[in-house]
C-alpha positions in Angstrom: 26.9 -47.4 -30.1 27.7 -46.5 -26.5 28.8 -43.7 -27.3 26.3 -42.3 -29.8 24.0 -43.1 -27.4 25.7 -41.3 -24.7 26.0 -38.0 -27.1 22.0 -38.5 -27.7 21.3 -38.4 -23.9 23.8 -35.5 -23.8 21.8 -33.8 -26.4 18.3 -34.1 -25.1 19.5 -33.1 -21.8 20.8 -29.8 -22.9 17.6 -29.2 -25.4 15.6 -29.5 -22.5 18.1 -27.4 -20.2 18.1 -24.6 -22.7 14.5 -24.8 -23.0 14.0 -24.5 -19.3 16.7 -21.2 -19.6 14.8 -20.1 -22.3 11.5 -20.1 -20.6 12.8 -18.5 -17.3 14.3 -15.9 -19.5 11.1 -15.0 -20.8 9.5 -15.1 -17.8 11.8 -12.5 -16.1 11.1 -9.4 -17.7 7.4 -9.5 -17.0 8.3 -9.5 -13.4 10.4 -6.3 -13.7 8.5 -4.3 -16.7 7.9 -1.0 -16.0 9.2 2.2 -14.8 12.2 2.2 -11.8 13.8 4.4 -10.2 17.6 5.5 -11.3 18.8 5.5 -8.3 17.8 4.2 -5.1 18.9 3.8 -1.2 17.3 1.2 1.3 18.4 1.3 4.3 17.5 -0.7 8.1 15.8 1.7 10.5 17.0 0.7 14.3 15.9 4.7 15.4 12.7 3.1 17.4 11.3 6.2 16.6 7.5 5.4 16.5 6.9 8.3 13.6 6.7 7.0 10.0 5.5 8.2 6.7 5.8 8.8 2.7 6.9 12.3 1.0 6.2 12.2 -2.7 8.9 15.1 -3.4 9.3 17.2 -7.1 11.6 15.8 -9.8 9.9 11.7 -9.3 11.8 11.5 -5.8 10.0 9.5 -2.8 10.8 9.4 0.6 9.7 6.4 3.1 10.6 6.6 6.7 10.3 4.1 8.8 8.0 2.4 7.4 7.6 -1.5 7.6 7.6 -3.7 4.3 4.1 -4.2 4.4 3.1 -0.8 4.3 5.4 -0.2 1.5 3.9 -2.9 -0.7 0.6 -1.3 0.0 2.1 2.2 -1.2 3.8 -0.3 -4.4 0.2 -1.4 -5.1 -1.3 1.9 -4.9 -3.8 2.1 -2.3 -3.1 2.2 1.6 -6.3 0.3 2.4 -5.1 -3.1 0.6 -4.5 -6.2 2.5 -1.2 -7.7 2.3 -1.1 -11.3 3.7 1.5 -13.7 3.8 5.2 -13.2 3.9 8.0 -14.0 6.4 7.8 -12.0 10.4 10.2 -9.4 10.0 8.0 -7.8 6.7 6.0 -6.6 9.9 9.0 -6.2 12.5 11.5 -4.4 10.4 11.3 -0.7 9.8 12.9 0.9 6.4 14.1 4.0 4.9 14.0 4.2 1.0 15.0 7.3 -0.7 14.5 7.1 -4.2 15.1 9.4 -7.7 13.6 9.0 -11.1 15.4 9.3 -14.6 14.8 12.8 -16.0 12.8 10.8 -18.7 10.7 8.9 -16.2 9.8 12.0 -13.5 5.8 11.4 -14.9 6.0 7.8 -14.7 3.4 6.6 -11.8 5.1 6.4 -8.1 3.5 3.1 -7.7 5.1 1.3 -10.5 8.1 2.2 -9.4 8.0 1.7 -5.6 6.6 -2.0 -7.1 9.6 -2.3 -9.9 12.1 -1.5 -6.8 11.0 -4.2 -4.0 10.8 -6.8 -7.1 14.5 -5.6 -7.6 15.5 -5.1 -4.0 13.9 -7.1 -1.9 13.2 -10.2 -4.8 9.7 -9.7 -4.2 7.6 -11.5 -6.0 3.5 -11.5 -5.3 -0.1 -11.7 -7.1 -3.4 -10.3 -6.4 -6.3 -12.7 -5.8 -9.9 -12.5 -4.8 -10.7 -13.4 -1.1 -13.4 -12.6 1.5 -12.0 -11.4 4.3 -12.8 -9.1 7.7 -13.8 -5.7 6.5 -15.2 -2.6 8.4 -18.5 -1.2 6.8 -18.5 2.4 7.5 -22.2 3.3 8.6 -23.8 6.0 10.7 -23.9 5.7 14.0 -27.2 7.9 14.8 -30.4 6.4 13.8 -31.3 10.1 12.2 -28.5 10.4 10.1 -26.7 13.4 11.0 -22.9 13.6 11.0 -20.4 14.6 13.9 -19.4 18.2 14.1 -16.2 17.4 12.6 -17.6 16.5 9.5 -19.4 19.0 6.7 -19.7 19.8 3.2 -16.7 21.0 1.4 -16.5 24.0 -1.1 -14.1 21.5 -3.7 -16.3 20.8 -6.4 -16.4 17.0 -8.0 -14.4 17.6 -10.5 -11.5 19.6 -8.9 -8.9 17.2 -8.6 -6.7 19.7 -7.2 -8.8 20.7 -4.8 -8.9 17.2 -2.7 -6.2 16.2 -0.4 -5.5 14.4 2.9 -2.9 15.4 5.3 -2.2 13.7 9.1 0.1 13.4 11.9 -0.4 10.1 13.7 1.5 7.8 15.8 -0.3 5.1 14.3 -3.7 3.5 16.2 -2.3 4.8 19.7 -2.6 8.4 18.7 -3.0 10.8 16.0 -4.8 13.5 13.7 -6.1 13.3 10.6 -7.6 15.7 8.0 -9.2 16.1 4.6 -10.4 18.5 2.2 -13.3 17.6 -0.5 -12.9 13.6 0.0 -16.0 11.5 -0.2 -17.3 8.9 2.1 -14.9 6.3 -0.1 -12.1 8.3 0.3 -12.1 8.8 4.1 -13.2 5.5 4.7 -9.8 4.1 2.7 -7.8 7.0 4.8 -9.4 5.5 8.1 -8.1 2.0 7.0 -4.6 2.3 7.7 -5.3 3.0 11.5 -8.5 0.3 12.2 -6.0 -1.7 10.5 -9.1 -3.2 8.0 -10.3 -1.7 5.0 -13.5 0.2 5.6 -15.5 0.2 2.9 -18.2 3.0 2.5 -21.7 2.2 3.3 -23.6 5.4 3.7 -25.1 6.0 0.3 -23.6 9.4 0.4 -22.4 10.9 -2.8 -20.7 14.1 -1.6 -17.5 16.0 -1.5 -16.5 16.6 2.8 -14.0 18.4 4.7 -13.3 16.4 7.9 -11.5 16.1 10.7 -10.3 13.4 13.6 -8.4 13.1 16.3 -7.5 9.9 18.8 -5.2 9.3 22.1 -4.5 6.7 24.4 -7.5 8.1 26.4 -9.7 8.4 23.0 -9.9 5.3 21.0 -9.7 6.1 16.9 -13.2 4.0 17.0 -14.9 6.4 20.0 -13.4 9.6 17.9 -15.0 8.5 14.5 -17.9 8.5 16.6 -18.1 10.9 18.4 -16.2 13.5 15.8 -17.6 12.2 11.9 -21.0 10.7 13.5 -20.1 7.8 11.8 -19.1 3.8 13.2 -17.2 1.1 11.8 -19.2 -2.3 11.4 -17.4 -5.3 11.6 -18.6 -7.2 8.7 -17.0 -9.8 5.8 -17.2 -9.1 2.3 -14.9 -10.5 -1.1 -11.7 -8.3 -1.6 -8.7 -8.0 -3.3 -5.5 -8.9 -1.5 -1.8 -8.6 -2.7 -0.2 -12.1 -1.7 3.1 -12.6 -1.1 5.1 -14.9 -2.7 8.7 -14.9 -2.0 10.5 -11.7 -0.4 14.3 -11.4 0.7 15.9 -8.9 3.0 17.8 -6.6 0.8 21.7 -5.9 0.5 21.7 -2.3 1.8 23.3 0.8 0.8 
């Protein structure tokens, strides 16, 4: 009887340890689904070069420079303006070059999913969105008439030309920098802006519009005194609900 016993115990513990495998198991892929990469290189940046930024290159290749994982898992959930909170220090302190090649079968698949499919592999990251009010920036004008900055004006792109619309910039981050648009409305350049105000600015100014625009910032210049000054426009410190990407769990990676 001891021993039948025994072989019972045995055999409840293993259903229930198989069941727990099986469970994981099917929890697993879900984390991974989607397009990746073929093949990939992530490597520590040590340069201390202060000049970072993302190439989206022909043939589904990306390449990130310098870049800390924060930013990255903003460019992994597609918008540059999304909060990431939570996570270990060095997701802020450590700087990382990724260059990274599609399948030929996969060169359409959306950069995004990828980057995302990558860090989950790489870096074991594992995070959620969620709703949460947070610090936000209403972008509003800042002349009681209205009128915009002299840096700021209607573009010829047309609503519907897709092609037409695109951002370009050469920044240092908040200490200095240019940046420029073509046909971009008041939603678009208000996510662009984010990045550097480091908080999403969300649009305010009930204009509907396509603009071409241009600012510029320096240590003597503040990015806030340029949007000014340049864009007639001001960012208003306000709180409003938002979605967030929260991390989990992340792990340095084994570099290449």
């Amino acid at each position: 009887m001891g021993q039948v016993g025994q072989v019972g115990k045995n055999t409840c513990g293993l259903i229930a340890l198989v069941a727990l495998l099986a469970a994981v198991c099917a929890a697993a892929p879900a984390l991974a689904q989607g397009p990746s990469f073929e093949v990939a290189s992530v490597k520590r940046n040590v340069s201390g070069d202060p000049r970072s930024g993302t190439r989206t290159l022909p043939g589904g290749r990306i390449a990130i420079t310098n870049l800390s994982l924060r930013d990255i898992i903003r460019r992994a959930y597609g918008a540059n303006d999304i909060e990431v909170v939570g996570g270990p220090d060095w997701i802020d302190t450590d700087r990382w070059d990724i260059a990274a090649t599609a399948g030929s079968d996969r060169v359409d698949a959306p950069l995004d999913q990828m980057v995302r499919s990558l860090l989950e592999d790489r870096y074991k990251l594992r995070a959620h969105i969620e709703r949460r009010e947070r610090p936000v920036y209403a972008l509003v004008f800042a002349r009681s008439d209205r009128r915009l900055g002299p840096k700021v004006h209607l573009s010829a792109c047309k609503a519907d030309d897709v092609d037409c619309a695109r951002n370009s910039g050469n920044t240092n981050g908040i200490r200095s920098g240019t940046l420029t648009g073509v046909g971009r409305t008041m939603s678009d350049i208000g996510q662009t802006l984010s990045r550097y105000v480091e908080r999403r600015v969300l649009d305010r100014t009930g204009l509907d519009e396509r603009y071409d625009f241009e600012v510029t910032w320096s240590e003597e210049v503040s990015i806030f005194t340029a949007i000014q000054e340049q864009l007639g426009l001001k960012v208003d410190p306000q709180r409003a609900p938002v979605d967030v990407v929260v991390v989990d769990t992340v792990q340095r990676p084994i570099e290449d």
